[in-house]
C-alpha positions in Angstrom: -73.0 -152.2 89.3 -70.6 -152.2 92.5 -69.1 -148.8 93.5 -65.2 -148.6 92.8 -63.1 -147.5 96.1 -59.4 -146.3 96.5 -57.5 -146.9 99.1 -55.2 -143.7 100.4 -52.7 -144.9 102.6 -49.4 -142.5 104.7 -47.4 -144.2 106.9 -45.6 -143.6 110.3 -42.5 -145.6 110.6 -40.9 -145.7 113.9 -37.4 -147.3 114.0 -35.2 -147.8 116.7 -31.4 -146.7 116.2 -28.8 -149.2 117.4 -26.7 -146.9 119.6 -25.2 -148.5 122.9 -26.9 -145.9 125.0 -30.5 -144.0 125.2 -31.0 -140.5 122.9 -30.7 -138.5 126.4 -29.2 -140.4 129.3 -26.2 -143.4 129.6 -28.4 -146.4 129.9 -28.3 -149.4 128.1 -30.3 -149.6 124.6 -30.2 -153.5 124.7 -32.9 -155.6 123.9 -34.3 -157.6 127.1 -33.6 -157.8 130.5 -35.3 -158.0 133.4 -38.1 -155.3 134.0 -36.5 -151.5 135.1 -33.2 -152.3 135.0 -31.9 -150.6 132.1 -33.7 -147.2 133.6 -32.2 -144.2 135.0 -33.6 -140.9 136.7 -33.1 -139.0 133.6 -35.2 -141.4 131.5 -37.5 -141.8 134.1 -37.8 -137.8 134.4 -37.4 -138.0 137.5 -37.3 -133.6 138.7 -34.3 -132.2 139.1 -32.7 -134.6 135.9 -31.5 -132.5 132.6 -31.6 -134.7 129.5 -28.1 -134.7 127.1 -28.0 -135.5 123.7 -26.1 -138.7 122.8 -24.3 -137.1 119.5 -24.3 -141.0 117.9 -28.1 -140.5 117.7 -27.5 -136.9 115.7 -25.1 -138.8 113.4 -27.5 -141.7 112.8 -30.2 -139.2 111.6 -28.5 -137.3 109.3 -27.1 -140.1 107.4 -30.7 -141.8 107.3 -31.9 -138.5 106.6 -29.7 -138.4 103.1 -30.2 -141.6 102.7 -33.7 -141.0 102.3 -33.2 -138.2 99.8 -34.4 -135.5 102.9 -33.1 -131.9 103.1 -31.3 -131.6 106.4 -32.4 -128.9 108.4 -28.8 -127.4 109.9 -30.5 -125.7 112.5 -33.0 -128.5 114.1 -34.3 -128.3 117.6 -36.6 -130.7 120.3 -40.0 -129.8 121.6 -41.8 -131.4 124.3 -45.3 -133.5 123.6 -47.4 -133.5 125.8 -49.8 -136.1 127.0 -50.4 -138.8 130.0 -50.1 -142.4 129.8 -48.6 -145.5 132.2 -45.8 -146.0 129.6 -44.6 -142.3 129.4 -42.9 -141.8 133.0 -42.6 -138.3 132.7 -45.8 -137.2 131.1 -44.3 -135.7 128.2 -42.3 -137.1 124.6 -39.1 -135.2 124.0 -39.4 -135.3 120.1 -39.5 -132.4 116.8 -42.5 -130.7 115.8 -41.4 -127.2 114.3 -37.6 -128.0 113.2 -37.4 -131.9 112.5 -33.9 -133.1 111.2 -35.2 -134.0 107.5 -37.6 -132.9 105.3 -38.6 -133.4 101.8 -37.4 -136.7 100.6 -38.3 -139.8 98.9 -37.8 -143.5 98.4 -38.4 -145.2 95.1 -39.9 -149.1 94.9 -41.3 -151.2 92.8 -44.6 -153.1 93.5 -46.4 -155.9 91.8 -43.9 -155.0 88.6 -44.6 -150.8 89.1 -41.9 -148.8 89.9 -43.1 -145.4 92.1 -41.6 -143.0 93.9 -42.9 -142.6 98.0 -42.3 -138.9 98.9 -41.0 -138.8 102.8 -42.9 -135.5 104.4 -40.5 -135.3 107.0 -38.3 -137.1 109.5 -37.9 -136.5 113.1 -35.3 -137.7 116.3 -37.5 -138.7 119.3 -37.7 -140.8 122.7 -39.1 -144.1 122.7 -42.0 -145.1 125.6 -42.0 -148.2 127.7 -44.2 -150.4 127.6 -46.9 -152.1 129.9 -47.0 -156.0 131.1 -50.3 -157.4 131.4 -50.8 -159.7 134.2 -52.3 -163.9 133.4 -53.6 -163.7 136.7 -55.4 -160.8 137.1 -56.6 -157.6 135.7 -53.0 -156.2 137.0 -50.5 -153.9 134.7 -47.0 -153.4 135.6 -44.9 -150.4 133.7 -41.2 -151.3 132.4 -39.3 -148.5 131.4 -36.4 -150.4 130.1 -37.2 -149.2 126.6 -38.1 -145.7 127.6 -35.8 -142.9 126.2 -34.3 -145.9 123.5 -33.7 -143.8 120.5 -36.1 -143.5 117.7 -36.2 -142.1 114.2 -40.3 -141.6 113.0 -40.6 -141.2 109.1 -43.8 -139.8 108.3 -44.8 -140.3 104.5 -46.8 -138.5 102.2 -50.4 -140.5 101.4 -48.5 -141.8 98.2 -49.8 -145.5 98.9 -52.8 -147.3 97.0 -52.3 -151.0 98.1 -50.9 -153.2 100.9 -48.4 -154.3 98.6 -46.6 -150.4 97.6 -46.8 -150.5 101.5 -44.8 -153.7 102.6 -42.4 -152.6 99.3 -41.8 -149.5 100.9 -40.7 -150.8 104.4 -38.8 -153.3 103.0 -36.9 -150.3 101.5 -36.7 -148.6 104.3 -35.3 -151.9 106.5 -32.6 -152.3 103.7 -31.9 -148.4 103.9 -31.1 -148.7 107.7 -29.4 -152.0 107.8 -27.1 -150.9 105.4 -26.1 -148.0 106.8 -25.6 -150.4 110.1 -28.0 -147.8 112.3 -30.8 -150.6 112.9 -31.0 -154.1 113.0 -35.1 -153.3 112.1 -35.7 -156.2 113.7 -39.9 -156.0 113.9 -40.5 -159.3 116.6 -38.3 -157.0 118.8 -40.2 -153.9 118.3 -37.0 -152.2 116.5 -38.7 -150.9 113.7 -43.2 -150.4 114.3 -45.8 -148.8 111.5 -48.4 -146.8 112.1 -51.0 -146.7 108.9 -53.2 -144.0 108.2 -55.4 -145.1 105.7 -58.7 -143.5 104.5 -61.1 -144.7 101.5 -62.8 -142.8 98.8 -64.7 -143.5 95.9 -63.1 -143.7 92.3 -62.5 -140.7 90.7 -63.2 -138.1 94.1 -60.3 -135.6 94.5 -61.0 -135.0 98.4 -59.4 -138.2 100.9 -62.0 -139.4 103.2 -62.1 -139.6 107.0 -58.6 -141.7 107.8 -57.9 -144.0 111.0 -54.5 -144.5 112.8 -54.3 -148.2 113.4 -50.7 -148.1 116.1 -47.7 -150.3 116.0 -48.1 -152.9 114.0 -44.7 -155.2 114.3 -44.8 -157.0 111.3 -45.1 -157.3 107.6 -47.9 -159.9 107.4 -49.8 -158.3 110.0 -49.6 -154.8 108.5 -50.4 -156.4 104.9 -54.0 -157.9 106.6 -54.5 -154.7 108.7 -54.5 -152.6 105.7 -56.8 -155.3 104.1 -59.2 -155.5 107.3 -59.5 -151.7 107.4 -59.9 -151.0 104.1 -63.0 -153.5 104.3 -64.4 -151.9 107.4 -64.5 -148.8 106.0 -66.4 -149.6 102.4 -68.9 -151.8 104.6 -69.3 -148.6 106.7 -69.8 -146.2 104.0 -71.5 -148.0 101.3 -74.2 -148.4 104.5 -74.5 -144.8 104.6 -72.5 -144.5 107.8 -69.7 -142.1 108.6 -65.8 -143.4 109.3 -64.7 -141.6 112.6 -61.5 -140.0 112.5 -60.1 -142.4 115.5 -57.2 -144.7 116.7 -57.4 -148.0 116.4 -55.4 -151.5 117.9 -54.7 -154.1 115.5 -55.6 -157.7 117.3 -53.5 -160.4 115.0 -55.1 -163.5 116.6 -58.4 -162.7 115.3 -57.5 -160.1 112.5 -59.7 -157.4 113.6 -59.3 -153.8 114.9 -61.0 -152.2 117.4 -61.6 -148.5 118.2 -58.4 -147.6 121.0 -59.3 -143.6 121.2 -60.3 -140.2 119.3 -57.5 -139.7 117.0 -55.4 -137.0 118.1 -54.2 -133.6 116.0 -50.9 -131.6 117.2 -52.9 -129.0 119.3 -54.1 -132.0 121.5 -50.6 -132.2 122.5 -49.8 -129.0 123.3 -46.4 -128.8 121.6 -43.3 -126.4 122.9 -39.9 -125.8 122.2 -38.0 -128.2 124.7 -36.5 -126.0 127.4 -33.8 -128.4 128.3 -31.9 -128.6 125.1 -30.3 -126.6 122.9 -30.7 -125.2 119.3 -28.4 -128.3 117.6 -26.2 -126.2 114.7 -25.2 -128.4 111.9 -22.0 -127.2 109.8 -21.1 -128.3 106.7 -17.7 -130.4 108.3 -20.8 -132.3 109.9 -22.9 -133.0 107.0 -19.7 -133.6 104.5 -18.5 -136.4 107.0 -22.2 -137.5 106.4 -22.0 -137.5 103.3 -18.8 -139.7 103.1 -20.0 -142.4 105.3 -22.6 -143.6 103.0 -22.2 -147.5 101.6 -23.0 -149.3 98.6 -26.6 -149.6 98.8 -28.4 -152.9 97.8 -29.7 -151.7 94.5 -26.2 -150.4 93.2 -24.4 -153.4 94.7 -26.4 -155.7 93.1 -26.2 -153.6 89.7 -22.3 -154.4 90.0 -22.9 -157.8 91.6 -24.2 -158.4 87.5 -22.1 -156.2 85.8 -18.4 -157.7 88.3 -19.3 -161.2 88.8 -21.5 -161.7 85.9 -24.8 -163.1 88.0 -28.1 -163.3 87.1 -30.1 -160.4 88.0 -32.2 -162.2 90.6 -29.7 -163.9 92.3 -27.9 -161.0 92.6 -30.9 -159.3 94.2 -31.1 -162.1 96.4 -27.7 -161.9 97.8 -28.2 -158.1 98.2 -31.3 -157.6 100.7 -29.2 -157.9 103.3 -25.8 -155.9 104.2 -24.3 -158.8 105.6 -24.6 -161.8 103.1 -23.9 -159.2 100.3 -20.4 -158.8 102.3 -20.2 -162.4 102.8 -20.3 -163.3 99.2 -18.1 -161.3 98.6 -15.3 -162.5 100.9 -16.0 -165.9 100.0 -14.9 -165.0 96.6 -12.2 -163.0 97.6 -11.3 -166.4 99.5 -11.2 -168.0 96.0 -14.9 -169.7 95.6 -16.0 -168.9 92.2 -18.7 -166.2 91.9 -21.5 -168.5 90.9 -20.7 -171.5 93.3 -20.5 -169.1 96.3 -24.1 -167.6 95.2 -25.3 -170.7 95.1 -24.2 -171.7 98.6 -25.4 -169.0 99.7 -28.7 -168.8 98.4 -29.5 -172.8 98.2 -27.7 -174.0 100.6 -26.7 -172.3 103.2 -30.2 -171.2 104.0 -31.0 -175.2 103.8 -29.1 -176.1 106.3 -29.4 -173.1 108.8 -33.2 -174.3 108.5 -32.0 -177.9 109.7 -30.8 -175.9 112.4 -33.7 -173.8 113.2 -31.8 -170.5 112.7 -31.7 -167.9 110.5 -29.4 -165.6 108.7 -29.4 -162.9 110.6 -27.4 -164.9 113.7 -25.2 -166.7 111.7 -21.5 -166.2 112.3 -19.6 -168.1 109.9 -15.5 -167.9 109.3 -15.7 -166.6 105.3 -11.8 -168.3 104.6 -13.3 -171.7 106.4 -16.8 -172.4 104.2 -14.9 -170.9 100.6 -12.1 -173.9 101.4 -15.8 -176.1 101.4 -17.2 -175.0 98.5 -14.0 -174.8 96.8 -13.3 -178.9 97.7 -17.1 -179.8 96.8 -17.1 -177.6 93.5 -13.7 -179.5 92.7 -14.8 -183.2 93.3 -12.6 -183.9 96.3 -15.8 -183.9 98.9 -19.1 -185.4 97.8 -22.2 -183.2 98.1 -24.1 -185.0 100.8 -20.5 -185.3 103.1 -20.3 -181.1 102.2 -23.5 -180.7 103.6 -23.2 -182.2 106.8 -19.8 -180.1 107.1 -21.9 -177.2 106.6 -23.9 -178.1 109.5 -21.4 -178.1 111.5 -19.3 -175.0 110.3 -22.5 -173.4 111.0 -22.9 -174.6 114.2 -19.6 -174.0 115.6 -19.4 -172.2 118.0 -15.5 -172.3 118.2 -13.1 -172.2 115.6 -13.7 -174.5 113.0 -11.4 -176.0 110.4 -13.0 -177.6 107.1 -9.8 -179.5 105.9 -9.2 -181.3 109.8 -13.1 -182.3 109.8 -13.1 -183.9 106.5 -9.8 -185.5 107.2 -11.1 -186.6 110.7 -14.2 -188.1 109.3 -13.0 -189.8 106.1 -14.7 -187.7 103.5 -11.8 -186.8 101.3 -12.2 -188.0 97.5 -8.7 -189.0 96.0 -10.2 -189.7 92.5 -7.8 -193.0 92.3 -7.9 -193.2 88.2 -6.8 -197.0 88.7 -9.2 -197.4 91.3 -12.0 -195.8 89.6 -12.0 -197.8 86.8 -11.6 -201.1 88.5 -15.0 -200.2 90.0 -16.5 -199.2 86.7 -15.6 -202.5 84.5 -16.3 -204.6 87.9 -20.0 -203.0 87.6 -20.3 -203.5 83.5 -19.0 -206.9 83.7 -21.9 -207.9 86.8 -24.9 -206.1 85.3 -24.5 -207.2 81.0 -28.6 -206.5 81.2 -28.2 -202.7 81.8 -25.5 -202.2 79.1 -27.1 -204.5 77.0 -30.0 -201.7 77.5 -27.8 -199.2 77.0 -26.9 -199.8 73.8 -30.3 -200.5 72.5 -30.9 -196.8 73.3 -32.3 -197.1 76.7 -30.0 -194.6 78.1 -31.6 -194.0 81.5 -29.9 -197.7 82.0 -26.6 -196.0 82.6 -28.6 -194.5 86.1 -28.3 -197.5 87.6 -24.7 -198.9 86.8 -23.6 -195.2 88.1 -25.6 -196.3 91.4 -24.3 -199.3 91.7 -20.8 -198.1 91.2 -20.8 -195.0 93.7 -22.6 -197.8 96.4 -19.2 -199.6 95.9 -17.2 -196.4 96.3 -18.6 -195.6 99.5 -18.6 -191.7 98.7 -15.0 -191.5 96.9 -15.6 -189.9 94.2 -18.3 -187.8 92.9 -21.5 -188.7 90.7 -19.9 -186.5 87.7 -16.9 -188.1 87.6 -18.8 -191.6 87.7 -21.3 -190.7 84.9 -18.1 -189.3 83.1 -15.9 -192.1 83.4 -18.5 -194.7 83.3 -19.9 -193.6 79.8 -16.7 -193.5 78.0 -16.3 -197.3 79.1 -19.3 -198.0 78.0 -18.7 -195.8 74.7 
């Protein structure tokens, strides 16, 4: 009989905050640009330079730190970590070892149908690195400090985890925590928000964690899911051979799904931690943490509780219109804007997403005028635009990229149904009078007949009226 393993996983999640400037100097945080241009002498470390704390970055952390259920330490200080590498200018990481900003909390998800709660061990303010370009042509590696001094929040878990998918559940939470509270865009193909998993293996039943690996900055979901997977493989196959797992870091290649060994893992002593001479003890007051306090929104989970309970949806499409911020704020302005609650989820979650495929974008760039695409849905909910013609205006509302108005664009392009009564039925007796077979068929109880005298008659209305009020119309003449 096989042996039984369990998989004990903690987490390292590194997000960048969205502030316009770097945690300790003026620069720019933007993403891009060309290499070392968005670099000073104070992110550099160049001697002589005193670092400053940008207060936005202090503000961020607190409310993330409530956010994620954390005691706020209200006296919290930096320390300086020390070690050498091409990315780290200065030599040293000005982050929080002995008096992080939070401590203590925890995030509740739900994973494969089991709710559990994650406990957060604590969560600390720190300086990003740069980051190194490898050359194509050569064995060449060229620094850029752009990124260097960006600030980062790091939220080290507890080892709560037992499966990739509690994992991916839990950042997830932690991406909708943060975009919510607008202090992220967690964007992972930009490197905004990383994981590092520490994951270990032991058998069924043992109290005592094994030997654990760090694999580093992984940058997205699907490759964190088959790193844990990978990993966890590795080291069964390595102990169920009688080997020993080393405790070690390790790089996570996602062309070929493997990991290789990077370095000997590191413990704090290796870094030779001390209080950061160059900054003050920061002093939190309650005026501080009240204001905190006050500035938190409607998260996803209670907005989607009142998305059910205020606009009567169903449960999961009002969790679908809740993940993010921004199309939970866009529904509701489109209702506000007069779209009924259920057509405007429906645009949004059928299609809107449809067409911004079509377009090969995504959500999270969309810009769309909320009073403009309620007029759309309002005129193709009412019958006065037919579905295909509303979908092409949707492509183009979506593609504007300068003020759009619905009402001129289906006037300009002849997509306006009157619903002509008189015309209507003209068209209808017209198309019972030419096809007698299909009523004929209709009234023998072959009622899939009546498919084809409603095609017939919207080919002769060339798109001026709808396919409901056809069917409508069209069955009491038949009737």
């Amino acid at each position: 009989m096989s042996e039984r393993w369990e998989t004990v996983i903690g987490l390292e999640v590194h997000v960048e905050l969205s502030t316009k400037s770097k945690i300790f100097c003026a620069c720019s945080t933007t993403f891009g640009g060309s290499p070392n241009t968005h670099c000073c002498p104070v992110c550099m470390g160049l001697p002589g330079t005193l670092p400053v704390l940008n207060q936005k970055v202090l503000e961020y952390a607190v409310r993330a730190g409530l956010a994620l259920n954390c005691t706020i330490d209200r006296e919290t200080r930096f320390d300086r970590k020390n070690y050498f590498y091409p990315d780290l200018p200065k030599a040293y990481q000005i982050s929080q070892l002995y008096r992080p900003i939070a401590r203590g909390g925890y995030v509740d998800i739900t994973a494969d149908g089991v709710s559990k709660r994650i406990r957060i061990h604590e969560m600390h303010m720190e300086e990003d690195a740069g980051k190194l370009i490898h050359s194509d042509y050569g064995h060449e590696t060229y620094p850029d400090y752009n990124r260097a001094g960006v600030p980062l929040l790091e939220i080290v878990s507890e080892p709560d985890f037992r499966s990739g998918a509690e994992v991916l559940a839990y950042l997830e939470k932690i991406r909708s925590l943060f975009t919510y509270l607008g202090i992220s865009d967690c964007k992972m193909q930009e490197g905004s928000m990383r994981a590092d998993v520490n994951l270990s293996v032991r058998r069924a039943g043992d109290a005592a964690f094994g030997t654990r690996t760090e694999t580093k900055n992984i940058n997205s979901l699907r490759a964190i899911e088959h790193a844990i997977e990978s990993e966890r493989s590795r080291q069964i196959h390595v102990l169920s051979n009688g080997g020993t797992v080393v405790q070690e870091t390790r790089h996570w290649n996602d062309d070929t799904k493997t990991s290789t060994a990077m370095r000997s893992k590191e413990n704090a002593p290796d870094y030779r931690y001390f209080p950061e001479p160059d900054l003050p003890v920061i002093h939190i007051d309650e005026a501080f943490l009240q204001s905190a306090r006050d500035s938190l929104p409607e998260f996803a989970e209670a907005r989607q509780a009142r998305f059910v309970s205020e606009y009567a949806l169903p449960d999961n499409d009002a969790a679908r219109l809740t993940v993010r911020r921004e199309t939970a704020e866009l529904f509701e302005a489109l209702v506000s804007h007069g779209a009924k609650p259920r057509d405007a989820a429906n645009w949004l979650i059928v299609h809107v997403p449809h067409v911004l495929k079509t377009l090969s974008a995504d959500a999270e760039s969309m810009n769309v005028d909320a009073a403009e695409l309620a007029e759309l849905i309002r005129r193709t909910e009412s019958g006065t635009v037919s579905r295909p013609d509303a979908l092409q205006v949707l492509e183009a509302l979506l593609s504007a990229a300068e003020p759009f108005r619905v009402a001129d664009y289906i006037k300009n392009h002849g997509m306006s149904i009157d619903n002509d009564e008189g015309a209507l039925e003209d068209v209808i007796q017209r198309v019972i009078a030419a096809n007698p077979k299909a009523v004929s068929e209709y009234h023998s109880g072959k009622t899939k007949a009546i498919g084809f005298l409603i095609g017939q008659a919207m080919k002769e209305l060339k798109g001026k009226s709808t396919p409901a009020t056809v069917h409508e119309r069209m069955e009491a003449a038949l009737q």
